[in-house]
C-alpha positions in Angstrom: 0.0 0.0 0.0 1.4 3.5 -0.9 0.8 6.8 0.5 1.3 9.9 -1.0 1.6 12.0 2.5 3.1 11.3 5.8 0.7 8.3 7.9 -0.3 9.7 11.1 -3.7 7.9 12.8 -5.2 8.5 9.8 -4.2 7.4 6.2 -6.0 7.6 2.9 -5.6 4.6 0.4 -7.5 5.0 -2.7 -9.7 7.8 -1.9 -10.4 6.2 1.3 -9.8 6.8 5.0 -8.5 4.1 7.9 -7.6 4.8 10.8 -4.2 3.9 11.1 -2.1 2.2 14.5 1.6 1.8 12.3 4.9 3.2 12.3 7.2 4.1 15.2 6.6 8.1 15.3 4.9 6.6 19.3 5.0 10.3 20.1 3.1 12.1 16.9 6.3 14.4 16.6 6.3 14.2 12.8 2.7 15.9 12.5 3.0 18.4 15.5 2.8 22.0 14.3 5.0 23.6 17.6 7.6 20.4 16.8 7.6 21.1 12.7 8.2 25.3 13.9 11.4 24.2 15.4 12.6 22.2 12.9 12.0 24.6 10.3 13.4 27.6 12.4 16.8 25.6 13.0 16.9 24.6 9.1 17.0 27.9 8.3 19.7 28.7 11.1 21.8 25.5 10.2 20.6 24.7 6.9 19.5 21.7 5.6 22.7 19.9 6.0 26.2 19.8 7.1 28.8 17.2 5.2 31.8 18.0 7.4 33.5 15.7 9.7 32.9 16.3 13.5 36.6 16.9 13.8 37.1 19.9 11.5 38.4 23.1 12.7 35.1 24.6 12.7 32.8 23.2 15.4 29.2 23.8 15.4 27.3 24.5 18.9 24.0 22.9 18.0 25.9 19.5 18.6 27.0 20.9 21.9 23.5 21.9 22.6 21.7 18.3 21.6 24.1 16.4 23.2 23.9 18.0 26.4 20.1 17.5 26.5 20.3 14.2 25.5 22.8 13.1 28.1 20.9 14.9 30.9 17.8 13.4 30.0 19.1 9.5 29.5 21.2 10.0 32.6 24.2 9.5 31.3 27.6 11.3 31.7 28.2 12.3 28.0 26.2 11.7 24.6 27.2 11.7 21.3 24.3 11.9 18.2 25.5 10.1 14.7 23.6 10.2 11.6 21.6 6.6 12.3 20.7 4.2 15.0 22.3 1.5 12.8 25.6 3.5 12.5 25.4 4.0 16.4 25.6 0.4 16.7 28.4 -0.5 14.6 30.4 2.4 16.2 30.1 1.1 19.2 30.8 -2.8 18.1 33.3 -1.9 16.4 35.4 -0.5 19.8 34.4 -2.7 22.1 35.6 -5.7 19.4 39.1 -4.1 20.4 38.3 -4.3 24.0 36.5 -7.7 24.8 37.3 -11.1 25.1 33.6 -12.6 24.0 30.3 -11.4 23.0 26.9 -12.6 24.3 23.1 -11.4 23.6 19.8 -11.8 24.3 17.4 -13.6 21.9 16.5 -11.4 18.7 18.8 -8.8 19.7 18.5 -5.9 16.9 20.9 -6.2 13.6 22.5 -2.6 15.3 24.5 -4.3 17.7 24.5 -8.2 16.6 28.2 -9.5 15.9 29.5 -12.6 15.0 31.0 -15.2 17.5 28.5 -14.0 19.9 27.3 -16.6 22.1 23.4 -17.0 23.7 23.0 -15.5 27.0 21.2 -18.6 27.6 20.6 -22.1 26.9 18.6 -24.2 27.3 17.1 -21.7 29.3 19.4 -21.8 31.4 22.0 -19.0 31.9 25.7 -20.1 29.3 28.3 -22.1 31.8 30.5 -20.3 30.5 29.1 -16.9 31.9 29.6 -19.1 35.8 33.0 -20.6 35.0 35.9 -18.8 36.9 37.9 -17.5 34.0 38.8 -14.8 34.7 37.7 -12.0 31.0 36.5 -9.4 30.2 32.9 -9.9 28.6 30.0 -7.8 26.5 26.6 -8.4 27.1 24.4 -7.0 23.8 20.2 -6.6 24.4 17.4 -4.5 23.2 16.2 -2.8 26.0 12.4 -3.9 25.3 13.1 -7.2 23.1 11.1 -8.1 20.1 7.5 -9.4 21.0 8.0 -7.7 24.6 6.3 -5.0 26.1 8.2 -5.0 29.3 12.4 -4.3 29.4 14.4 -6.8 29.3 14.7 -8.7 32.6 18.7 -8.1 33.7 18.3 -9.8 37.0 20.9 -12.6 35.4 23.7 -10.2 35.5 24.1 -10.9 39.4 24.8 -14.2 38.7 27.3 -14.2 36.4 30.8 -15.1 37.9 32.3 -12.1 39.7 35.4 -13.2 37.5 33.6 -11.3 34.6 34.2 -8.0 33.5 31.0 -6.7 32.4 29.8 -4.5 29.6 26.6 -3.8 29.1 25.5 -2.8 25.3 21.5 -1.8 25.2 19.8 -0.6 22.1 17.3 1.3 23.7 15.3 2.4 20.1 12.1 1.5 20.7 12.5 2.7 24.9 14.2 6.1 24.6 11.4 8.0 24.3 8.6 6.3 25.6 9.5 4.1 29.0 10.7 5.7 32.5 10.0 9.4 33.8 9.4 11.9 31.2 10.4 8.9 28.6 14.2 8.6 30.3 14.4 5.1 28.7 16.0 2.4 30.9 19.3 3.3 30.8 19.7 5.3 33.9 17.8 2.6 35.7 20.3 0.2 35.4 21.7 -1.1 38.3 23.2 -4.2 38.2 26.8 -5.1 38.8 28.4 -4.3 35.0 31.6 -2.3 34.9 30.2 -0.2 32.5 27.1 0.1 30.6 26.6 1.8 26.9 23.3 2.9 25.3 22.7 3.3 21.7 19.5 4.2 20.4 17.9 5.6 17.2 16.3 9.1 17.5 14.1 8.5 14.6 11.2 6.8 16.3 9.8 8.5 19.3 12.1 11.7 19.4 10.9 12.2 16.2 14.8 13.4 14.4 16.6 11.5 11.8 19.8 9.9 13.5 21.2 8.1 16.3 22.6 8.4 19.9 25.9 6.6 21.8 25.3 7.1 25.2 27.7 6.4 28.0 30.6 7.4 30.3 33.2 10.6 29.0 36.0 7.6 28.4 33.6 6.0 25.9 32.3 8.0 24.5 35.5 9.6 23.5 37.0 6.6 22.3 34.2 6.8 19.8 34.9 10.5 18.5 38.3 9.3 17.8 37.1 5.9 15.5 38.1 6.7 12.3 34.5 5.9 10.9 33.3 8.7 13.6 35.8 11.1 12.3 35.3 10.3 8.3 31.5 10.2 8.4 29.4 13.8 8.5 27.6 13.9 11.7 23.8 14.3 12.3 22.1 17.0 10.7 23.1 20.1 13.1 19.6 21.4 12.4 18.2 18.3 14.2 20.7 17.8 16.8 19.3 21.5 18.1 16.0 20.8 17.8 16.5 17.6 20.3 17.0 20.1 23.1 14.8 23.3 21.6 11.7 20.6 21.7 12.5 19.3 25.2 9.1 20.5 26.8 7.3 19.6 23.7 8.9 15.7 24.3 7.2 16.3 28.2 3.6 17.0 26.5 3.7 14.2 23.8 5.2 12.1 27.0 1.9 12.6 28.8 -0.8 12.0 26.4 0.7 8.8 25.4 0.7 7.6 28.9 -3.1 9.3 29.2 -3.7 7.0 25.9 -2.2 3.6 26.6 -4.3 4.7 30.9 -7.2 4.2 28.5 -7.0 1.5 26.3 -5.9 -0.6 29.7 -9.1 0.3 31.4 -11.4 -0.7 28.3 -9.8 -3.7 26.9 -10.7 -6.9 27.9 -7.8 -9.0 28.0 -7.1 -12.2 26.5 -4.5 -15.1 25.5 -4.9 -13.3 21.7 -3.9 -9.9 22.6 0.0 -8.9 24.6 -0.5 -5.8 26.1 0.8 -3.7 28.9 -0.5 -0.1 29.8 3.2 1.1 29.8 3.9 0.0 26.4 2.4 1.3 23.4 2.7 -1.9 21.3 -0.3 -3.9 21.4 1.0 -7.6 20.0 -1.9 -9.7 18.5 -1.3 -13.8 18.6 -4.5 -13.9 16.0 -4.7 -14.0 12.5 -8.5 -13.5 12.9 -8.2 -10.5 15.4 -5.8 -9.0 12.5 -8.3 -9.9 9.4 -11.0 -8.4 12.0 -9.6 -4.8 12.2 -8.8 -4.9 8.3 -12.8 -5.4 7.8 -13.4 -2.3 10.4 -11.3 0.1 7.9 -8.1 0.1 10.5 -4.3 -0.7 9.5 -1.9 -1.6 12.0 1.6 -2.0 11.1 2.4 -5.8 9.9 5.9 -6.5 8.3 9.1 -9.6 8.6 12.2 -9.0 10.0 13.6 -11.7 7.7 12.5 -12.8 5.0 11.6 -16.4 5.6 9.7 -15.2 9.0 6.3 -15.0 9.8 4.6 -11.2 9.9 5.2 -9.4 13.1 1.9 -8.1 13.6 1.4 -5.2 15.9 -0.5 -2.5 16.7 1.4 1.1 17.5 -0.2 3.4 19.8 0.6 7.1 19.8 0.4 10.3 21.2 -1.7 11.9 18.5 -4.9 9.0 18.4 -7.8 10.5 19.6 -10.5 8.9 22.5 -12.8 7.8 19.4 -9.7 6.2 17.5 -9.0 4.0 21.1 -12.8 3.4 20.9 -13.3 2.4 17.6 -9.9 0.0 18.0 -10.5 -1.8 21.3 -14.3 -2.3 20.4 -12.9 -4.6 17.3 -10.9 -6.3 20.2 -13.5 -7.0 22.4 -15.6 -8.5 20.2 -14.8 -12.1 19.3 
C-alpha cells in the first residue's frame, strides 16, 4: 500500500480513510505543528545539511546543545548523536571488538549491535556455563532494551549471577525505549543497576524523538574513544539542524510524554484482556497472537503495522499506539478487540 503523505492515525488509500495504529513516530512528533516550527526555524539557522567531519576546525554549537540535553535526560555522563541508529551500533561494536574477550546477547537482539562469534546468554534456558566458570575476562553483554514481542524491558536480573570473575559490559539498544518508557520517557538506561563495569546505550532518535539519526550514550571515556574511531571522524555527523531541535523541543517531548501515557491509561481500562492480545499499559505496542483478530480490524477500515524481519519469517503483527490517536480512535480500535 502507498501513500502519497506522511501516515499519522489517519491514512488515505485510494480515496479512502483508515484509521491507522503503524509506524514508530509513538510520540506524533512528525505531525505536530509547535515540533515542525522548530525544525523549520533551526533549518533555516543551520541549513538543511552539514557534510563536514565532527573533527574539523570549525565546530558547530547545536551538537553541543543536543548532546547535552540528551545526556541529561538519558542520565548519562556524556552523549554523542551520529547520523543513524544502525551507525550508532556499529560504532560502538566496532570499539568494544578491540576491548573484549567474548560477546553474548539476548534472543532477537537488533541487527545494530548483533556481531559474529557471539554466544546466547542462555541455553537451554538456562544462563551459558560459560558466563559461571571462573575465568577470569572481560565480557560484552548486547540486548534490546524492550526485546522483540515484549512490552516489558528486558529482565537483567541474570547479570548478578554471572561469575564475579567477569568484567562486564553492558551494550543496550534502547530504540524503541528512549522516548517512551521511565519518567518523562528517560528510557531504561539510567535505571540500570546491576553489577556491569560499565554500561553503553545506543538508540535511534528517529522513532519517538521524532529526528533523523542516532545516539551513543555512556561514560566521558567511551564516548570519546568513539569520537576518535576513524568511521566517527570520516563520516558527517547528524544534521546540526536536528541535533538543536533535540534540546529546543524538550518541553514539547514532556507534553507528547503525557498524552501517550493518558492514551495507553485508557485503552488498559477498556480492553478486555485475553491469550490473543499482549498488552501492557506502559507499552504502546499492542501484539496480536490472532490472524482473525488481524483480518478483524482490516474489515473495520483500520491498518496496523504488519511487516518480517527476515524474509523467511512470519509477519510481526502489531498494533502502535501514539500520542496523536484521539478517545474515538481508542474506541473504535478496542471495540474490534472486544468483540470475538
Amino acid at each position: 500500500m502507498i501513500v502519497d503523505k506522511f501516515p499519522d492515525r489517519i491514512i488515505e488509500i485510494d480515496q479512502k480513510q483508515y484509521l491507522y495504529f503503524g509506524g514508530t513516530a509513538y510520540l506524533g512528533l512528525p505531525t505536530n505543528t509547535a515540533f515542525q516550527d522548530l525544525v523549520v526555524q533551526n533549518i533555516l539557522n543551520w541549513g538543511t545539511t552539514y557534510g563536514s567531519s565532527r573533527t574539523a576546525n570549525i565546530q558547530l554549537k547545536a551538537y553541543d546543545e543536543g548532546e547535552r540535553f540528551l545526556a541529561s535526560h538519558i542520565g548519562s555522563e556524556k552523549a554523542v548523536t551520529v547520523s543513524s541508529g544502525m551507525l550508532a551500533g556499529k560504532l560502538v561494536i566496532d570499539l568494544m571488538k578491540k576491548q573484549t574477550d567474548c560477546f553474548f546477547h539476548l534472543n532477537d537482539t537488533h541487527n545494530a549491535i548483533q556481531t559474529e562469534n557471539s554466544f546466547p546468554v542462555f541455553l537451554n534456558r538456562k544462563l551459558n556455563d560459560q558466563l559461571l566458570d571462573s575465568k577470569s575476562e572481560k565480557i560484552t553483554i548486547l540486548t534490546d532494551g524492550v526485546p522483540s514481542f515484549e512490552t516489558k524491558p528486558a529482565d537483567l536480573s541474570f547479570l548478578e549471577k554471572i561469575s564475579k570473575t567477569k568484567e562486564i559490559t553492558l551494550i543496550i539498544d534502547e530504540s524503541h525505549s528512549l522516548g517512551i518508557t521511565g519518567k518523562n520517557g528517560c528510557g531504561i538506561y539510567s535505571s540500570i543497576s546491576f553489577p556491569v563495569k560499565r554500561k553503553i546505550m545506543v538508540s535511534s532518535l528517529g522513532k519517538a524523538f521524532g529526528l533523523t539519526g542516532g545516539v551513543i550514550a555512556g561514560d566521558l571515556k567511551f564516548i570519546n574513544q568513539i569520537k576518535e574511531q576513524e568511521t566517527f571522524t570520516s563520516a558527517a555527523g547528524m544534521n546540526p539542524a536536528f541535533v538543536q531541535t533535540l534540546s529546543d523541543a524538550k518541553e514539547i517531548y514532556k507534553v507528547q510524554h503525557q498524552k501517550l501515557n493518558e492514551n495507553l491509561s485508557y485503552i488498559d481500562s477498556i480492553l478486555i484482556k485475553n491469550d490473543s492480545i499482549l498488552f501492557n499499559k506502559n507499552y504502546p505496542l499492542i501484539y496480536l497472537l490472532s490472524d482473525d483478530l488481524v483480518e478483524k480490524l482490516k474489515q473495520e477500515n483500520t491498518i496496523i503495522a504488519s511487516f518480517r524481519y527476515k524474509k523467511e519469517a512470519e509477519p510481526l503483527n502489531r498494533i502502535v499506539i501514539t500520542a496523536n490517536h484521539l478517545k474515538k480512535d481508542l474506541d473504535k480500535l478496542v471495540q474490534a478487540l472486544n468483540s470475538k
